[in-house]
Structure formats: structure tokens, C-alpha cells
N, C-alpha and C positions, 0 to 999 in steps of 0.2 A: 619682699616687702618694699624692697625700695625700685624696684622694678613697676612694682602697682603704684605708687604715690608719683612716680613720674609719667605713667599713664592717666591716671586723672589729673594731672595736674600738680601735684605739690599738695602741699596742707592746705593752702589758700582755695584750690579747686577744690579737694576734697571737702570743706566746709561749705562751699556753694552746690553743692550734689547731694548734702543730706540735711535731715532736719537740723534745726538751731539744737535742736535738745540731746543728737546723737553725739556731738563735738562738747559738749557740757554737761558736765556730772551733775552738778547744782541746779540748770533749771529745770521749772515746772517743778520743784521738788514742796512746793506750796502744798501742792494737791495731788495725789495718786491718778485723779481724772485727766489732769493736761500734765504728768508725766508717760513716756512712752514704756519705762518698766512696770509703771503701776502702782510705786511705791512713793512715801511720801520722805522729807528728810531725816522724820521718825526712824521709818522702817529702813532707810540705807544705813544711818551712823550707828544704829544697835546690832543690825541684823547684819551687817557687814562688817561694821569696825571695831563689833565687838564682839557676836557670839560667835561668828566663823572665824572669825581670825586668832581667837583663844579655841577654839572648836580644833583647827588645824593646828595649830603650832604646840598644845597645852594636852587635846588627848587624840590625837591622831598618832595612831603606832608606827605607823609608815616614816615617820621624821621623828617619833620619841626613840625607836629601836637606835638608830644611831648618836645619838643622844650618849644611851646607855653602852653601847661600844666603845667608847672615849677611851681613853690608858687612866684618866683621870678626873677626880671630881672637877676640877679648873678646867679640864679640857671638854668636859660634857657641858657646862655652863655656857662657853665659849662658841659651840657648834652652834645653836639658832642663834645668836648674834652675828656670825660670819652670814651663815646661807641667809639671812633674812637679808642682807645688802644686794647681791645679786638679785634674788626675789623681790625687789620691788621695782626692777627694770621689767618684769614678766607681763604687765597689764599692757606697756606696749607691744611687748611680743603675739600677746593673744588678741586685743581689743583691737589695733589697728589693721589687722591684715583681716576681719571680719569688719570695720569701715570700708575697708581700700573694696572688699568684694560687694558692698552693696552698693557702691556707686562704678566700680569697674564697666565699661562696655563689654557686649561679645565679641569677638573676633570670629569672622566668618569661616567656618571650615573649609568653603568652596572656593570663596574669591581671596582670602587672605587678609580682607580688607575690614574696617570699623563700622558698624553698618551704623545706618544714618538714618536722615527723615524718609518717611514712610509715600506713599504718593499721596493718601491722603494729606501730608502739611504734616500730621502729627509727629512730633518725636518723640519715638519709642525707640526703647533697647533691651535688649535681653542682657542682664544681670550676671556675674559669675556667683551665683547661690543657684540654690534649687527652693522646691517647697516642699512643705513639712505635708504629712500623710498622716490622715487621722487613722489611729489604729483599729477604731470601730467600725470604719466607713471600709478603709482602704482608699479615699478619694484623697484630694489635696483638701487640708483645714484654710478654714476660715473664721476672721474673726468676726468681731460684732456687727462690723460695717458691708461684711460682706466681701471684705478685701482676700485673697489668700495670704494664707501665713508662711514666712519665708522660714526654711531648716537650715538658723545659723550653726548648728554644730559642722554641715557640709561647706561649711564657708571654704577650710584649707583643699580639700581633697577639690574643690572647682576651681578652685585659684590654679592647682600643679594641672588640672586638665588646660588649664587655659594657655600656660605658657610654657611646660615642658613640652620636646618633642616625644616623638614616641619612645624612643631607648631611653633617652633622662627621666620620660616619663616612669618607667617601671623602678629606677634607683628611687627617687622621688619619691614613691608608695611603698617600698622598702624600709625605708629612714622612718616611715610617719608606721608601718608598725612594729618596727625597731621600738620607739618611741613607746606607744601600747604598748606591747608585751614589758617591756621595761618595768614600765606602770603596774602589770597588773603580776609582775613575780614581785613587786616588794607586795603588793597588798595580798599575796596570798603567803609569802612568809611571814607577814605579821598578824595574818589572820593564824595559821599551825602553832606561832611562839605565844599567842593569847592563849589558847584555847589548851597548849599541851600543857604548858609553866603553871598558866595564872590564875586556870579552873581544873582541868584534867588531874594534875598531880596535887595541888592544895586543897582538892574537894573531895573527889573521886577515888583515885587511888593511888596514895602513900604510899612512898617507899619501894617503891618498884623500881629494876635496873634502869642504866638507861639506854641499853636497846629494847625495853620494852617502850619507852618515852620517844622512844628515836621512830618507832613501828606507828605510833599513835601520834605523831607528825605527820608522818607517809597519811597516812589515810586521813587527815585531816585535811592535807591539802589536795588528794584528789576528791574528797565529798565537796572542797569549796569550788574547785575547776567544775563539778557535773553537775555542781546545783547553779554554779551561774551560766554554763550553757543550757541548762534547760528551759532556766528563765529567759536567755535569748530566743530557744527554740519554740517557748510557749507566743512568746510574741509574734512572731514569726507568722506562728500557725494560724494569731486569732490575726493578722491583718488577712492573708492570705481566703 
């Protein structure tokens, strides 16, 4: 991150490389038409600052589970009051390094060098993003204007192409699905402790040991792993 802001420039650059509206939460927020999310200041203070963020903190299992592992009612209270201080340094951790990639140049593979004006006079440059691929078409999306639409989720993964070398490269891709997997063993243990605790045994079936409970975990959490690679794999199949 701090490697790409002193490639464009500092803040001050990076503010002359993108729109007025990318560097400010608030404008355009008059109208969903001349905002670039779409939304209006309606739909950000409700649909942000209050159903997702009671959404996540309130019934998200993934941060209630520990919560509920506390030694103590005073120390369960306590846990979103800590983690929510670090958690609000995180919008620069995600927001800014998908800035720093839509205004970054490319770095030439061949010559090593920042590629520049074009012979025709124009300056043009190639991006560290990619573009989004409609899943119907298989083509690059576009929006209303005609413009193609940029796949900010690939913002990080073009960032590590663009500056890692090849060996750092591969630690690099490591860390980021360290990261994932991470992510997705609390959400499929909180998906087995829903489904065995807080409908399986108070719905279904009562009073049964608990290596029977302990069995009906196991396979809870491989029906979550193969039902959501298949949903990867159905996607997959219909772009292809």
C-alpha cells in the first residue's frame, strides 16, 4: 500500500487520477444518478450504517461464536467493543489499495519501464485491475455507456502481479489464501454449530449422545464445503 501511493504520487496524486467522487464518501450523494455507487445518502446511512453493520456485528455467527466463548458475561460484552477499534482502521486497508490499483500505471514486462504517451499524443495506460466478465456472455461487461466494467474484487491479486517478483510472488498468493481459507473455516464452523446446536438437536432429534451430535457436525460441514464448490463449479460451467 505504501509502495503504490508513492507510485502515484501521495494522496495528492492519487486525488488527481481519479474521480472527485472516488476520494469522497459524500458527494453526488444528492442523487443515485451523479453518484458512481448508485446510491443515494438514503441508501448509504441505512443500508450501511445501519442494516449491515447491526447485520455483522448483531447476527453474524462468525464474530457472535466468540462472543459466546468469553470465560465471562463481562468479557463476552467486552469482545465487539475491543475488535470493533481495530475494525475501523480496515476501510483503509481495503478501500485504498483498490484506489491506488485504479489509478496505478503498468509496468512493462519487456522494457522494465512506465509506459507513456502513445505515438498517437494520447495518454493511455494500462491499469493494475482487470475487467469483470459477464457470466452470460463470457465477454468483458459493460456498462450503460458502453464503457467496460472494471473487476474490483481482482484489485489485490494485480497489485502482488505488479510488484512482487516471481518467488515473492508465490509467498504473496500464499498469505492472500491463508487469508481465504481462514475466512471460510470460521464460516463453515459457524455454519455445523448453527445447524447441529440450534435446529438439528432442539428440532429434530432430542436427546441423543454426543458422538451422535459430533457425527451430524462432520457432515454438516462437508454438505457446506460441496454445496458451495458446486455453486463455484455451476458458475464456472455456465461462463465457459
Amino acid at each position: 500500500m505504501f509502495l503504490g501511493l508513492k507510485n502515484v504520487g501521495g494522496w495528492s496524486g492519487l486525488k488527481t487520477q481519479l474521480p472527485s467522487a472516488f476520494t469522497h464518501s459524500w458527494q453526488g450523494m444528492t442523487s443515485a444518478q451523479s453518484n458512481p455507487l448508485g446510491v443515494e445518502w438514503f441508501g448509504l446511512v441505512m443500508g450501511l450504517g445501519f442494516t449491515l453493520s447491526f447485520g455483522y456485528w448483531c447476527t453474524n455467527f462468525l464474530v457472535v461464536q466468540r462472543a459466546m466463548a468469553a470465560g465471562s458475561m463481562t468479557d463476552a460484552r467486552r469482545t465487539p467493543l475491543i475488535a470493533a477499534v481495530p475494525k475501523m482502521f480496515f476501510p483503509a486497508l481495503v478501500i485504498l489499495p483498490g484506489m491506488i490499483a485504479l489509478a496505478l500505471p503498468h509496468r512493462s514486462k519487456r522494457h522494465g519501464q512506465w509506459r507513456g504517451p502513445h505515438a498517437d499524443g494520447e495518454q493511455r495506460r494500462e491499469r493494475a485491475d482487470s475487467l469483470k466478465i459477464d457470466v452470460a456472455t463470457g465477454k468483458p461487461a459493460v456498462d450503460r455507456e458502453g464503457r467496460p466494467v472494471l473487476d474490483y474484487d481482482l484489485a489485490i491479486p494485480m497489485m502482488l502481479l505488479h510488484y512482487f517478483p516471481t518467488g515473492i510472488l508465490g509467498l504473496g498468493l500464499t498469505a492472500l489464501l491463508a487469508s481465504f481459507m481462514s475466512g471460510m473455516a470460521g464460516n463453515v464452523t459457524a455454519f455445523n454449530t448453527v445447524w447441529t446446536y440450534d435446529i438439528y438437536q432442539a428440532y429434530i432429534h432430542k436427546g441423543a449422545s454426543d458422538k451422535h451430535y459430533l457425527h451430524m457436525g462432520q457432515f454438516a460441514t462437508v454438505f457446506g464445503v460441496c454445496s458451495r464448490s458446486a455453486q463455484h463449479i455451476r458458475r464456472r460451467v455456465s461462463i465457459t
